[in-house]
Phi, psi and omega in degrees: 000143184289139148323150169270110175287000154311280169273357133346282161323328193276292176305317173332292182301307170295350171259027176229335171279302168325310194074018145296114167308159206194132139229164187288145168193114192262130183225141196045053196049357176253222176229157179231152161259148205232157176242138158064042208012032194242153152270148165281296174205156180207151174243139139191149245070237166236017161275159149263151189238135238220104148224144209251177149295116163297346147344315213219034196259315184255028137313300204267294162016297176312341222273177181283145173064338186261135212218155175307119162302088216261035181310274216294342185109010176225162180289145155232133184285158209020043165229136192216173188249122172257109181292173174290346176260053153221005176238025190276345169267139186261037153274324181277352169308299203291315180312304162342295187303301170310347184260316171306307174268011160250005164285335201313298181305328177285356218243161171284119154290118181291136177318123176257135185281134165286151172317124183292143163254000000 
């Protein structure tokens, strides 16, 4: 199944208020926007996946629609899934992004496989 291009747009737009640069890459069949070569915020389906501090990971728990990001069939810490009805307005969309680019400096960059010579 395709990403909601919908809510895509929507993150495009709440990260042109931000004024972050972001760039796209579509991955794990949706898409992620990426900061800093990190991900950052991503749609896929019709969630949004979100990554936080995991500090502060069962604080955002709480929140409408967001539930632990089960990708692989295992939990990963300070990444989650946001349904649509906890990103339906956009102040909680902008709230998302913003808690996603201010964890962002903090977060571990994944490890790039080097080149066979």
């Amino acid at each position: 199944m395709a990403y909601n291009e919908f809510l895509a747009d929507r993150v495009r737009g709440s990260r042109q208020e931000i004024k972050t640069a972001f760039a796209e890459k579509k991955m794990f069949g949706g898409v992620c926007f990426m900061v800093d070569d990190k991900m950052c915020v991503g749609i896929i389906k019709d969630d949004l996946k979100v990554c936080i501090d995991p500090k502060n990971q069962d604080e955002f728990l709480q929140g409408k629609g967001c539930r632990m990001m089960d990708f692989a069939q295992r939990p990963m810490k300070g990444y989650l899934y946001v349904a649509p009805e906890g990103v339906d307005m956009d102040e909680d969309l902008d709230k998302w992004v913003k808690q996603c680019l201010d964890f962002n400096p903090k977060a571990n960059q994944s490890k790039k496989k080097r080149a066979l010579k």
